[in-house]
mmCIF entry with sequence, helices, sheets and N, C-alpha, C, O atoms, coordinates in Angstrom:
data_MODEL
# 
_entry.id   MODEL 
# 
_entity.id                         1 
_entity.type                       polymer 
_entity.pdbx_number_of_molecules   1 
# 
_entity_poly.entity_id                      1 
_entity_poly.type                           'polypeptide(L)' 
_entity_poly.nstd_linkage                   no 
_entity_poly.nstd_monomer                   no 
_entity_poly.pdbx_seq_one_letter_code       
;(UNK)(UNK)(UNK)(UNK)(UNK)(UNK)(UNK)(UNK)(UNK)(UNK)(UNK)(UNK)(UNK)(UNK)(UNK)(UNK)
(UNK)(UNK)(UNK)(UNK)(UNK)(UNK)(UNK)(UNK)(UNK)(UNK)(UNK)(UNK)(UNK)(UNK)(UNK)(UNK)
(UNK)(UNK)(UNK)(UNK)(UNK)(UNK)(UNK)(UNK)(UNK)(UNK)(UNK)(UNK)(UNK)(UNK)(UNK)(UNK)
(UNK)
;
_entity_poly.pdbx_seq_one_letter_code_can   XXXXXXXXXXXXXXXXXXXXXXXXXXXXXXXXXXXXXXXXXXXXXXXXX 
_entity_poly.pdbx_strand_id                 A 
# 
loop_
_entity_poly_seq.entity_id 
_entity_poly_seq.num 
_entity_poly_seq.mon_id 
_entity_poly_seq.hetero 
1 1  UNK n 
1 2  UNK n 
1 3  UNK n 
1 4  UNK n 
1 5  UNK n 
1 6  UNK n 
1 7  UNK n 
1 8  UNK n 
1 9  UNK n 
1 10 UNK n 
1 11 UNK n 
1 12 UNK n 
1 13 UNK n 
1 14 UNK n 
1 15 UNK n 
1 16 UNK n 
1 17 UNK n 
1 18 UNK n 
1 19 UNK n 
1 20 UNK n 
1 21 UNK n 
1 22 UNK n 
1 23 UNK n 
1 24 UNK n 
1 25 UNK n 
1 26 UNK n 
1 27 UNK n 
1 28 UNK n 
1 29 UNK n 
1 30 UNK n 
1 31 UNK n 
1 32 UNK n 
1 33 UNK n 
1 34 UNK n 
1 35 UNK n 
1 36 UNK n 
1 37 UNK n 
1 38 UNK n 
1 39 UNK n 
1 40 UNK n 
1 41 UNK n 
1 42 UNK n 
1 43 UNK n 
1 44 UNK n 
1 45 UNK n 
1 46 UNK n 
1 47 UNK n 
1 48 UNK n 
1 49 UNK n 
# 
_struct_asym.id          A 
_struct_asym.entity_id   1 
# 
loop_
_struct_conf.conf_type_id 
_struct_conf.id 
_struct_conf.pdbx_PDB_helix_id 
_struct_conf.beg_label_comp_id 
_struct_conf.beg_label_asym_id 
_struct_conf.beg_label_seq_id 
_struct_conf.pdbx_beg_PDB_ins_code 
_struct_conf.end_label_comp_id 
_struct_conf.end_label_asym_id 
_struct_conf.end_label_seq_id 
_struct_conf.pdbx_end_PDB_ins_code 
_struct_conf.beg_auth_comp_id 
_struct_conf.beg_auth_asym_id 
_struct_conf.beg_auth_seq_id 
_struct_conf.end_auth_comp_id 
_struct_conf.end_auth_asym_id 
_struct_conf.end_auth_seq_id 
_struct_conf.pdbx_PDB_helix_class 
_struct_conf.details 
_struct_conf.pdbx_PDB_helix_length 
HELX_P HELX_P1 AA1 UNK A 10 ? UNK A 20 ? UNK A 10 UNK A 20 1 ? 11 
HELX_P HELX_P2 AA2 UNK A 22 ? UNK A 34 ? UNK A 22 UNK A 34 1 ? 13 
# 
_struct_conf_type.id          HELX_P 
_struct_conf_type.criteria    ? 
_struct_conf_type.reference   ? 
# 
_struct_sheet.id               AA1 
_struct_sheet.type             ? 
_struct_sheet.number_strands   2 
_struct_sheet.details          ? 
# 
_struct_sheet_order.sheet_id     AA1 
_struct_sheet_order.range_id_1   1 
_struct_sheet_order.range_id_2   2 
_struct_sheet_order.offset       ? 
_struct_sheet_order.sense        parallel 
# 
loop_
_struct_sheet_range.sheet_id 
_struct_sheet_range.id 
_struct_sheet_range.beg_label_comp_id 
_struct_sheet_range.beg_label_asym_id 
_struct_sheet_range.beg_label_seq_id 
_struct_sheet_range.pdbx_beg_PDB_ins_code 
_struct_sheet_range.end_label_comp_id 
_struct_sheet_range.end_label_asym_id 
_struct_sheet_range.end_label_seq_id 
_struct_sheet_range.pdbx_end_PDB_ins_code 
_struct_sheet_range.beg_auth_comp_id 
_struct_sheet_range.beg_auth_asym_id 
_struct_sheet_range.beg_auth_seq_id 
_struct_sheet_range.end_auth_comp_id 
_struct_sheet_range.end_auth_asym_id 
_struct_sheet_range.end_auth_seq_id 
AA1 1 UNK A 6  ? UNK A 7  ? UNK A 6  UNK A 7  
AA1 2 UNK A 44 ? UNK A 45 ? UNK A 44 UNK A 45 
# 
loop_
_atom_site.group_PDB 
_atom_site.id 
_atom_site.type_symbol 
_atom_site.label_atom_id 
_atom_site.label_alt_id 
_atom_site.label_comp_id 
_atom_site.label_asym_id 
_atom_site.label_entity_id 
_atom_site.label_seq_id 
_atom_site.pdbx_PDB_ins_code 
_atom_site.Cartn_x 
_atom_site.Cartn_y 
_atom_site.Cartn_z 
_atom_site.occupancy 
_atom_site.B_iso_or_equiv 
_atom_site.pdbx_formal_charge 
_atom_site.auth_seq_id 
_atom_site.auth_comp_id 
_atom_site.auth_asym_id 
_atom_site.auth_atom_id 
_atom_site.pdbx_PDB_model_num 
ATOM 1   N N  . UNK A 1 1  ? 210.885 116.821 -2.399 1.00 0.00 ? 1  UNK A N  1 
ATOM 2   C CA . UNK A 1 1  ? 210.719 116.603 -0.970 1.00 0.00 ? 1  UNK A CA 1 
ATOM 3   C C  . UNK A 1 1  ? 210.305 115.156 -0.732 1.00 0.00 ? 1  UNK A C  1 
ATOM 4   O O  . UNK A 1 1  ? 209.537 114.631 -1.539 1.00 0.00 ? 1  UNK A O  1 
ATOM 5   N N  . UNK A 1 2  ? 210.707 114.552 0.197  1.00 0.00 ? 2  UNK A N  1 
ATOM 6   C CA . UNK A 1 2  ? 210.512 113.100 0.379  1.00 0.00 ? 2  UNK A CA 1 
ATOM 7   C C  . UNK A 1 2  ? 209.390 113.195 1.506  1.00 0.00 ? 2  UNK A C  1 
ATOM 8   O O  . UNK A 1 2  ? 209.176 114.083 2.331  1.00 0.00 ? 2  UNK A O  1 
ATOM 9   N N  . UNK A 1 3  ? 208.732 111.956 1.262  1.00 0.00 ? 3  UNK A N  1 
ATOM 10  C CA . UNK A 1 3  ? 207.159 111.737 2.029  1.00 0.00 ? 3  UNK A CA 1 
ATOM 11  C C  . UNK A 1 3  ? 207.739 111.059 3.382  1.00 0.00 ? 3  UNK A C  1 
ATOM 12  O O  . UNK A 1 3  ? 206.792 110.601 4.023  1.00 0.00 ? 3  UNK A O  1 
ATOM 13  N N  . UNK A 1 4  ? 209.543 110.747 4.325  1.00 0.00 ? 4  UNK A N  1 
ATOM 14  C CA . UNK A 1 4  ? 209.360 109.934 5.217  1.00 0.00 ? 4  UNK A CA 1 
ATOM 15  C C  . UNK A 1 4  ? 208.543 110.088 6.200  1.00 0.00 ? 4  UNK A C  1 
ATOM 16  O O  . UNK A 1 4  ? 208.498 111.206 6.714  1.00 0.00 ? 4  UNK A O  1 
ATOM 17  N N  . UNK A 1 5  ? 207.766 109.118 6.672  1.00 0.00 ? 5  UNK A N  1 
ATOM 18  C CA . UNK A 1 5  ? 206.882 109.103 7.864  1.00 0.00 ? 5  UNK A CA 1 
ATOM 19  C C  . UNK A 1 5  ? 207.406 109.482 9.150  1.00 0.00 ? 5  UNK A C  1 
ATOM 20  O O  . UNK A 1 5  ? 206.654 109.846 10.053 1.00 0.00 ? 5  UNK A O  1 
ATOM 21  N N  . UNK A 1 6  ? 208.458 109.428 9.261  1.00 0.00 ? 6  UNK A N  1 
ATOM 22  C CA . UNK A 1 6  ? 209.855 109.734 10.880 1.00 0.00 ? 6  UNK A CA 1 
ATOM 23  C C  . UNK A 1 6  ? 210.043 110.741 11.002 1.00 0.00 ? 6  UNK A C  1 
ATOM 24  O O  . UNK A 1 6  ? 209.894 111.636 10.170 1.00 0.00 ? 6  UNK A O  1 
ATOM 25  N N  . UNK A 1 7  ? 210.389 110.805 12.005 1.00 0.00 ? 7  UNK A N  1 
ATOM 26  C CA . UNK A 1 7  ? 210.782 112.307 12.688 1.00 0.00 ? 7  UNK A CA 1 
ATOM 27  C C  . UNK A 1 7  ? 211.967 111.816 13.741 1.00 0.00 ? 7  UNK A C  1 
ATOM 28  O O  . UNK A 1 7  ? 211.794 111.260 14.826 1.00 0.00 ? 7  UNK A O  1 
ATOM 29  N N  . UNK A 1 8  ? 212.899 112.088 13.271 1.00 0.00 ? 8  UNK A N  1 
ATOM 30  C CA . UNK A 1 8  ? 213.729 112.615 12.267 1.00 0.00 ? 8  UNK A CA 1 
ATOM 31  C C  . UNK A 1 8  ? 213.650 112.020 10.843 1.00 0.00 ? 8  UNK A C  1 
ATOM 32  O O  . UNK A 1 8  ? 213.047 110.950 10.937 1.00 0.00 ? 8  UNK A O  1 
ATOM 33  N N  . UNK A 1 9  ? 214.079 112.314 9.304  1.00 0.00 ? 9  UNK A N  1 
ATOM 34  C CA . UNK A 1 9  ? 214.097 111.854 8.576  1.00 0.00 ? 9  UNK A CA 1 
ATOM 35  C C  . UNK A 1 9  ? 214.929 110.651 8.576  1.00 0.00 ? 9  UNK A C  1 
ATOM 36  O O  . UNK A 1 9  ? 215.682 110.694 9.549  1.00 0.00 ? 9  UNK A O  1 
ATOM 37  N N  . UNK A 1 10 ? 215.108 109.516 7.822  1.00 0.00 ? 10 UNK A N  1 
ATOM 38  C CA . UNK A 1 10 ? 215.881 108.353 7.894  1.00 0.00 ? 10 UNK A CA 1 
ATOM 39  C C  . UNK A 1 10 ? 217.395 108.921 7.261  1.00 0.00 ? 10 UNK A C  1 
ATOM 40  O O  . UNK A 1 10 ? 218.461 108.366 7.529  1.00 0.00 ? 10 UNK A O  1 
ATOM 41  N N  . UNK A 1 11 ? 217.300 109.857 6.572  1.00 0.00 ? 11 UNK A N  1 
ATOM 42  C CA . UNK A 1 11 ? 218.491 110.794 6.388  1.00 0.00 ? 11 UNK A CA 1 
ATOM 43  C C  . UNK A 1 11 ? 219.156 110.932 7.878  1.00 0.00 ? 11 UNK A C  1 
ATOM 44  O O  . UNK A 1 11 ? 219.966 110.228 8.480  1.00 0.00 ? 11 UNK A O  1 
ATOM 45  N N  . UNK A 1 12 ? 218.474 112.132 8.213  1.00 0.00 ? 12 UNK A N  1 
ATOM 46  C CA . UNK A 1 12 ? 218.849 113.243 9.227  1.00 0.00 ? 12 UNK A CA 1 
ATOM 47  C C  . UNK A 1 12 ? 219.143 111.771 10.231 1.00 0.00 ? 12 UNK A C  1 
ATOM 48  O O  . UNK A 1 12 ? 220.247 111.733 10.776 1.00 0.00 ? 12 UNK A O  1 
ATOM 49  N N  . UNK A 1 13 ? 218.307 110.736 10.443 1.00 0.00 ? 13 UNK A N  1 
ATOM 50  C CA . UNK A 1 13 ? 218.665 109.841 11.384 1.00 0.00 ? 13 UNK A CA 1 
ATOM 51  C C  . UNK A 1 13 ? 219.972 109.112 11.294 1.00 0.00 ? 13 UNK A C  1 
ATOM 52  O O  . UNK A 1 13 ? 220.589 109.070 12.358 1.00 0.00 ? 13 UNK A O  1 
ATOM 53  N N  . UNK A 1 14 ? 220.656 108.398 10.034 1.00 0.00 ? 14 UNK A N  1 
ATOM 54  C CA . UNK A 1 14 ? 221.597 107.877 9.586  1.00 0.00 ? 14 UNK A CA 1 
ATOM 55  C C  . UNK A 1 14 ? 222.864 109.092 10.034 1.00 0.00 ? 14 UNK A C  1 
ATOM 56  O O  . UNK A 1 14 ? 224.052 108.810 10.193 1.00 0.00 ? 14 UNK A O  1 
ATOM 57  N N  . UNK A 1 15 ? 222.349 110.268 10.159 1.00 0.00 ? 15 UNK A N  1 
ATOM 58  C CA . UNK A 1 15 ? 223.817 111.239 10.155 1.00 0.00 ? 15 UNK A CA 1 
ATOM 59  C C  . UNK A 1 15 ? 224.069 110.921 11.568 1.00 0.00 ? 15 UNK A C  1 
ATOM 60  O O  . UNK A 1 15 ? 224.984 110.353 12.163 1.00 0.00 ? 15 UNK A O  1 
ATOM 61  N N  . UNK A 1 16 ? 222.743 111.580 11.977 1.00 0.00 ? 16 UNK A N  1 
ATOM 62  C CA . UNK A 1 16 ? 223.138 111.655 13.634 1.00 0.00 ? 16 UNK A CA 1 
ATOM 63  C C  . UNK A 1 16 ? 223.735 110.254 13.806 1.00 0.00 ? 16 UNK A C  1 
ATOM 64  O O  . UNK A 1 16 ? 224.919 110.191 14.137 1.00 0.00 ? 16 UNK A O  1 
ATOM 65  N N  . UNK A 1 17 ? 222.986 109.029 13.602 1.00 0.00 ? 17 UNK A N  1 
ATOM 66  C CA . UNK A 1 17 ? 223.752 107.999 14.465 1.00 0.00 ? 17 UNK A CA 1 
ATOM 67  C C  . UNK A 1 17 ? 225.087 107.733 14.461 1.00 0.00 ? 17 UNK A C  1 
ATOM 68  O O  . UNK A 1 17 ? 225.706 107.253 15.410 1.00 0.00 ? 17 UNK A O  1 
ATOM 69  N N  . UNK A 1 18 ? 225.772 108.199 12.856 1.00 0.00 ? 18 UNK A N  1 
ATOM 70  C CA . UNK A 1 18 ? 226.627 107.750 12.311 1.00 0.00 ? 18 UNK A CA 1 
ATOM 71  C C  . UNK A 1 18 ? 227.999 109.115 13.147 1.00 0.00 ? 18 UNK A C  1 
ATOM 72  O O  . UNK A 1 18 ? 229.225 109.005 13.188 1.00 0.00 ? 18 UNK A O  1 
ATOM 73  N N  . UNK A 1 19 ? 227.202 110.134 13.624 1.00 0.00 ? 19 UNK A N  1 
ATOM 74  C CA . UNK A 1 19 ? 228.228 111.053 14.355 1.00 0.00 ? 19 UNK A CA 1 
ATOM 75  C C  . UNK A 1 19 ? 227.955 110.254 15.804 1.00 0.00 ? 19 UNK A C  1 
ATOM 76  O O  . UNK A 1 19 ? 228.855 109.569 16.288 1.00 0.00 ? 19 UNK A O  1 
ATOM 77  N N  . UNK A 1 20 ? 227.033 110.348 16.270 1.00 0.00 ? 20 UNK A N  1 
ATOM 78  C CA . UNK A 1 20 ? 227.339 109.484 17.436 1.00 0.00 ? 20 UNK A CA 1 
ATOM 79  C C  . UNK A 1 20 ? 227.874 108.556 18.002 1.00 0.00 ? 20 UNK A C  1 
ATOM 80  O O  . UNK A 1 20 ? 228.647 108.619 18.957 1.00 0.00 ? 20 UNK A O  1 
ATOM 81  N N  . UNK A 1 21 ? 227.309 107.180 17.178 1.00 0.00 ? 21 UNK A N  1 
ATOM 82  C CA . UNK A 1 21 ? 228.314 105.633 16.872 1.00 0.00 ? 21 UNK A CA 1 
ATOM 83  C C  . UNK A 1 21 ? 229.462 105.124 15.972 1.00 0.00 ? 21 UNK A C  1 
ATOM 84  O O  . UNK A 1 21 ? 229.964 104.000 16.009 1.00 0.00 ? 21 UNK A O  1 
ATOM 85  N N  . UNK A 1 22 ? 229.754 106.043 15.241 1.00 0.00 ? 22 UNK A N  1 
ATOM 86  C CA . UNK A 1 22 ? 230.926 105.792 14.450 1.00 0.00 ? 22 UNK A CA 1 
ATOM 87  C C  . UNK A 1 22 ? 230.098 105.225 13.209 1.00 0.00 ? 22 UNK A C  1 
ATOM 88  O O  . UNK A 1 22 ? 228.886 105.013 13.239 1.00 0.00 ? 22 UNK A O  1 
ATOM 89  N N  . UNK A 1 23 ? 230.958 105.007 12.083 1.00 0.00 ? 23 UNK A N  1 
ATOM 90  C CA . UNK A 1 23 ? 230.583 104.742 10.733 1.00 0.00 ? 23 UNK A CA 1 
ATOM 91  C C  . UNK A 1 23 ? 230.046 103.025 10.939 1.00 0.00 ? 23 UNK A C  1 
ATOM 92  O O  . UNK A 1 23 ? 229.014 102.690 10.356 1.00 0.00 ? 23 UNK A O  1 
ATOM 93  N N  . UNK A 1 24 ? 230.596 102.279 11.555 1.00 0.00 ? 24 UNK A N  1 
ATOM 94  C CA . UNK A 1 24 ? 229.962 101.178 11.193 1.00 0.00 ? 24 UNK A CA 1 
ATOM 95  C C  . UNK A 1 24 ? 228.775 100.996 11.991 1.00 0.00 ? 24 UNK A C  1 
ATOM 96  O O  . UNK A 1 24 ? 227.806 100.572 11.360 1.00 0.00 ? 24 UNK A O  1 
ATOM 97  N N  . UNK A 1 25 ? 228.633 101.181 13.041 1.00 0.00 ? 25 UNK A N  1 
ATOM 98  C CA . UNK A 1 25 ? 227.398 101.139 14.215 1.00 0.00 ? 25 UNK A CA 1 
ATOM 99  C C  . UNK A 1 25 ? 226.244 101.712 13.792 1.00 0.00 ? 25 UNK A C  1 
ATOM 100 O O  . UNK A 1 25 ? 225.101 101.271 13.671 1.00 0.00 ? 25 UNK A O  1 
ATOM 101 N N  . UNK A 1 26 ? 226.891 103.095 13.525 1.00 0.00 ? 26 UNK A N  1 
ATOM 102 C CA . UNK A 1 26 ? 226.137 104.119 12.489 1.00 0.00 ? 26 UNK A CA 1 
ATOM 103 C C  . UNK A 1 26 ? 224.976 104.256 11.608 1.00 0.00 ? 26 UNK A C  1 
ATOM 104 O O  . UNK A 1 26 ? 223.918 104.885 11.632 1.00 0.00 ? 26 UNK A O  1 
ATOM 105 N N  . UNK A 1 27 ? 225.808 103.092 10.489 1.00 0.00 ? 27 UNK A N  1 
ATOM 106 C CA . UNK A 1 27 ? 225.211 102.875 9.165  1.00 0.00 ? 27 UNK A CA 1 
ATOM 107 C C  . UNK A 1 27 ? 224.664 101.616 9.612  1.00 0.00 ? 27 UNK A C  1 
ATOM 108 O O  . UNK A 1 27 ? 223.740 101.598 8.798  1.00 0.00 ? 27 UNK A O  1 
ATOM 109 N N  . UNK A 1 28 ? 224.527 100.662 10.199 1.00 0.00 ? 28 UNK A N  1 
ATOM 110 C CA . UNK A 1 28 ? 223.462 99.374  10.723 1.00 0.00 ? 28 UNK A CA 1 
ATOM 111 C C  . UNK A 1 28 ? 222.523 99.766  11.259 1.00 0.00 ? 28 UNK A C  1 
ATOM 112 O O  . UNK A 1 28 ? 221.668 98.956  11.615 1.00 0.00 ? 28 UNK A O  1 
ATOM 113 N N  . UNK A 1 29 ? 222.346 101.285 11.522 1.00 0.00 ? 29 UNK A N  1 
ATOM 114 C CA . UNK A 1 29 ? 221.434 101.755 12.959 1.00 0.00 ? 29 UNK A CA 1 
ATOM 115 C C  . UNK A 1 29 ? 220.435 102.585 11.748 1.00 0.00 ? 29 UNK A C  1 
ATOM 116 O O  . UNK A 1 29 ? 219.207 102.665 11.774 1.00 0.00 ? 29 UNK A O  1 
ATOM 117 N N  . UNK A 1 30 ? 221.341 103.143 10.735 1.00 0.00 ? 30 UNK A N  1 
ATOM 118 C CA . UNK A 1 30 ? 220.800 103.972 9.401  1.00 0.00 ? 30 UNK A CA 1 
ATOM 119 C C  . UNK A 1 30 ? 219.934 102.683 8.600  1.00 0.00 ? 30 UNK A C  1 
ATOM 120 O O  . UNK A 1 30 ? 218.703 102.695 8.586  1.00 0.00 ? 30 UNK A O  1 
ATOM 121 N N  . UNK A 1 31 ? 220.649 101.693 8.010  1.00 0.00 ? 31 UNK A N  1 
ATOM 122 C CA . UNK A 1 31 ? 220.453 100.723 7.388  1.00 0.00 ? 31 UNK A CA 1 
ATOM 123 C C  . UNK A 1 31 ? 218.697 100.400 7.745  1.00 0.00 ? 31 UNK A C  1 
ATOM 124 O O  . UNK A 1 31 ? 217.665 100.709 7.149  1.00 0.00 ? 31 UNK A O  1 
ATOM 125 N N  . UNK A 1 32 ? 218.995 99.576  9.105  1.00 0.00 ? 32 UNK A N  1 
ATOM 126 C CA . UNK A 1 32 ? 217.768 99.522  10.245 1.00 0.00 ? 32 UNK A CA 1 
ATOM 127 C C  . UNK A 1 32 ? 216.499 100.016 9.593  1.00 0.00 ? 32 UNK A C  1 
ATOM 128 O O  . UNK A 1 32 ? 215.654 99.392  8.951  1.00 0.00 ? 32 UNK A O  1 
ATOM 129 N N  . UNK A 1 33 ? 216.595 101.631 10.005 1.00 0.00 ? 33 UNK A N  1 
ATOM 130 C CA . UNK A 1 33 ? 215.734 102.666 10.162 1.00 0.00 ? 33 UNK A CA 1 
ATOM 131 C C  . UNK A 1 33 ? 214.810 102.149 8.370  1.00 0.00 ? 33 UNK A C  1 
ATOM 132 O O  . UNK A 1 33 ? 213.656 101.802 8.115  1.00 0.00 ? 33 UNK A O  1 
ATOM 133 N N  . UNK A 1 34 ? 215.896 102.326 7.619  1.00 0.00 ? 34 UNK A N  1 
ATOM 134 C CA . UNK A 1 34 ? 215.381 102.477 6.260  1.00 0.00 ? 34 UNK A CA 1 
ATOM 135 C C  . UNK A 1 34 ? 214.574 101.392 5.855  1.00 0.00 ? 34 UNK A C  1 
ATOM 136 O O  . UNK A 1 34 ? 213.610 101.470 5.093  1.00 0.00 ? 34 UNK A O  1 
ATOM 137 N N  . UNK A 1 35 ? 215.040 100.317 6.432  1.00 0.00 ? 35 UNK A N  1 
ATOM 138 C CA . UNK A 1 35 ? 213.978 99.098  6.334  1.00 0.00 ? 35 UNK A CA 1 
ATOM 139 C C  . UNK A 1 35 ? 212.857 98.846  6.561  1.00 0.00 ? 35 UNK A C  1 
ATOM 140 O O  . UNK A 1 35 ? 212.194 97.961  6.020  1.00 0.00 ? 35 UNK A O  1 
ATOM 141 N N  . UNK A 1 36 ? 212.319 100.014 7.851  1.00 0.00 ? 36 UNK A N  1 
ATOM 142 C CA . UNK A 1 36 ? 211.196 99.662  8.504  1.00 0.00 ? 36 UNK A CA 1 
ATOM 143 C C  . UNK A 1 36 ? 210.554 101.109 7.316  1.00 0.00 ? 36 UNK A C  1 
ATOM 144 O O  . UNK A 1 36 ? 209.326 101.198 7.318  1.00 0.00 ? 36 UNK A O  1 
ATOM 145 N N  . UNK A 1 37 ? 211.177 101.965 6.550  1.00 0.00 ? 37 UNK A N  1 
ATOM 146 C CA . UNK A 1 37 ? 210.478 103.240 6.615  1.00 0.00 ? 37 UNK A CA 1 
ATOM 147 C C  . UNK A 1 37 ? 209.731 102.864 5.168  1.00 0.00 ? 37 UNK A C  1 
ATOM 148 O O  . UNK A 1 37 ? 210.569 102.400 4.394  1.00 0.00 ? 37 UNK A O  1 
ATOM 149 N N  . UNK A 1 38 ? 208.485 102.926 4.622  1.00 0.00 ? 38 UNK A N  1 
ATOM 150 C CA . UNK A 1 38 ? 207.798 102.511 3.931  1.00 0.00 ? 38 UNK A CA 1 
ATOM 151 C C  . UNK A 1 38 ? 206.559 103.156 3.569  1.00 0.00 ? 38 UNK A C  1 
ATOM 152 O O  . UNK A 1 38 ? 206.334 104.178 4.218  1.00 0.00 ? 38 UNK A O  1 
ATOM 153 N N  . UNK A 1 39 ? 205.571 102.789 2.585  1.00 0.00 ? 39 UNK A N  1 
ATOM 154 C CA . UNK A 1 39 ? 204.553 103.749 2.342  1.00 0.00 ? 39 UNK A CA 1 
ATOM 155 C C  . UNK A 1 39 ? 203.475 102.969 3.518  1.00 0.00 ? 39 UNK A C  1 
ATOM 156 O O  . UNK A 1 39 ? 202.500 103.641 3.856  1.00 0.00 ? 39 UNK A O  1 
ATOM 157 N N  . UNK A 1 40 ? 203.608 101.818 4.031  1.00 0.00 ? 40 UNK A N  1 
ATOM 158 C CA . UNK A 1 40 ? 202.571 101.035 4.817  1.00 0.00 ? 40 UNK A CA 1 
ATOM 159 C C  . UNK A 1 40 ? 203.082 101.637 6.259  1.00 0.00 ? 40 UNK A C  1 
ATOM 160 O O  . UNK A 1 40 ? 202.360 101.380 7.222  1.00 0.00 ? 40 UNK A O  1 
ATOM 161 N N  . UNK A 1 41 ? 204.255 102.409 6.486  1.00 0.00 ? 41 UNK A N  1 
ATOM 162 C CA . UNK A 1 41 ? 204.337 102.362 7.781  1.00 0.00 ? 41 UNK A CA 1 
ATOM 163 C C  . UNK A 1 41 ? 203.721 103.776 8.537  1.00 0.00 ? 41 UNK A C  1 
ATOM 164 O O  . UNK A 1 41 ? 203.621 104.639 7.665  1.00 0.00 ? 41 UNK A O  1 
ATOM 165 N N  . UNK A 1 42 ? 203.254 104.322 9.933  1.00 0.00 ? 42 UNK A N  1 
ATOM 166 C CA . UNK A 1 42 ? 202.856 105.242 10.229 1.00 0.00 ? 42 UNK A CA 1 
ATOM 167 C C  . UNK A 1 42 ? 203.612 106.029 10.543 1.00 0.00 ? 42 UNK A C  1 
ATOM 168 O O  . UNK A 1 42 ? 203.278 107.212 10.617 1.00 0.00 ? 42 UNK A O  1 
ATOM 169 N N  . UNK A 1 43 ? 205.063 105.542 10.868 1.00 0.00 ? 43 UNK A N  1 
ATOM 170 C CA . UNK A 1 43 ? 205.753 106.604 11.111 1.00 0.00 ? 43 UNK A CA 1 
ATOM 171 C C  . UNK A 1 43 ? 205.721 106.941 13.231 1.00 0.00 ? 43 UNK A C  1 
ATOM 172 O O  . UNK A 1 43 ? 205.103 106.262 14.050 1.00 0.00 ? 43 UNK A O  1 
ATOM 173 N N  . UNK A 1 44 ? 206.438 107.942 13.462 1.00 0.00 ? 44 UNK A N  1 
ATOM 174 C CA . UNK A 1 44 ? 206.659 108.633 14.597 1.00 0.00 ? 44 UNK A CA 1 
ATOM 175 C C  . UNK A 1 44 ? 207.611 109.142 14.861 1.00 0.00 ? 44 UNK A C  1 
ATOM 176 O O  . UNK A 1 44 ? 208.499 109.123 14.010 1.00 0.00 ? 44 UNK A O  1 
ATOM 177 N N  . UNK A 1 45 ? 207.811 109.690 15.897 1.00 0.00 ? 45 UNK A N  1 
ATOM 178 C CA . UNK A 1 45 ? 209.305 110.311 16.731 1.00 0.00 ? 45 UNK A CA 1 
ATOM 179 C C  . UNK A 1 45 ? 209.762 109.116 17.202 1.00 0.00 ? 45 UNK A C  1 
ATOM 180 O O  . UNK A 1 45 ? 209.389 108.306 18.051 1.00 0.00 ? 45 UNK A O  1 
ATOM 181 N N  . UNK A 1 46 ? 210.832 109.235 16.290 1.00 0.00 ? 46 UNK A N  1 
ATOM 182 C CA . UNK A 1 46 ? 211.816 107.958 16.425 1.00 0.00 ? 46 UNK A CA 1 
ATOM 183 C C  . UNK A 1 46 ? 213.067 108.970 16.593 1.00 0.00 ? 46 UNK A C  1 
ATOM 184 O O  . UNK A 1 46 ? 213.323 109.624 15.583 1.00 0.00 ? 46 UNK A O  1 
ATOM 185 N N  . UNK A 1 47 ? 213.867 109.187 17.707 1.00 0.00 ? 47 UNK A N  1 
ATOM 186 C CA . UNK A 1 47 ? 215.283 109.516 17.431 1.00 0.00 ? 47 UNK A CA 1 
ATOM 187 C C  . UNK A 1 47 ? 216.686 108.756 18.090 1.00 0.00 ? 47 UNK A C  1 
ATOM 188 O O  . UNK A 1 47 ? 216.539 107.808 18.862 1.00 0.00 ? 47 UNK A O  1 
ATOM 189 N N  . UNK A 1 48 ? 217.929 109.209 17.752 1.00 0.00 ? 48 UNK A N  1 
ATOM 190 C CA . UNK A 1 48 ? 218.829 108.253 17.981 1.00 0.00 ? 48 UNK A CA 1 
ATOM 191 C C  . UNK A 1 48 ? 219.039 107.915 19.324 1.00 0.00 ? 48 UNK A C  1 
ATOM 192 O O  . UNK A 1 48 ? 219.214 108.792 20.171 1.00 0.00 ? 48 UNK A O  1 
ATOM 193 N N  . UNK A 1 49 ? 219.037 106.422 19.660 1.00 0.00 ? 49 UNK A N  1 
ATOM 194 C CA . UNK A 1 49 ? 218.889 106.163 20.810 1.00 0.00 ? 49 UNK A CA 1 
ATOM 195 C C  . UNK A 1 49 ? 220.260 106.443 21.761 1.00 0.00 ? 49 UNK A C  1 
ATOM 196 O O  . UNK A 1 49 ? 220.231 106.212 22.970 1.00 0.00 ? 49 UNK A O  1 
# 
């Protein structure tokens, strides 16, 4: 089980965006997410905009 701090997971987030915005919009919006997601960060309800 993974510790992400997000809600949605940076998974579950990368899908949705990537059904919403298409594969390239998608995966920059996934990409994004994963950058900020970290053991220093707090996390929240973050979902696809």
């Amino acid at each position: 089980r993974t510790k992400c701090p997000y809600i949605p997971t940076c998974s579950e987030y990368t899908a949705q965006a990537i059904q919403k915005y298409g594969s390239l919009k998608g995966s920059a919006m996934g990409l994004w997410r994963i950058m900020r997601c970290n053991p220093f960060s707090h996390g929240c309800y973050d979902p696809v905009p």
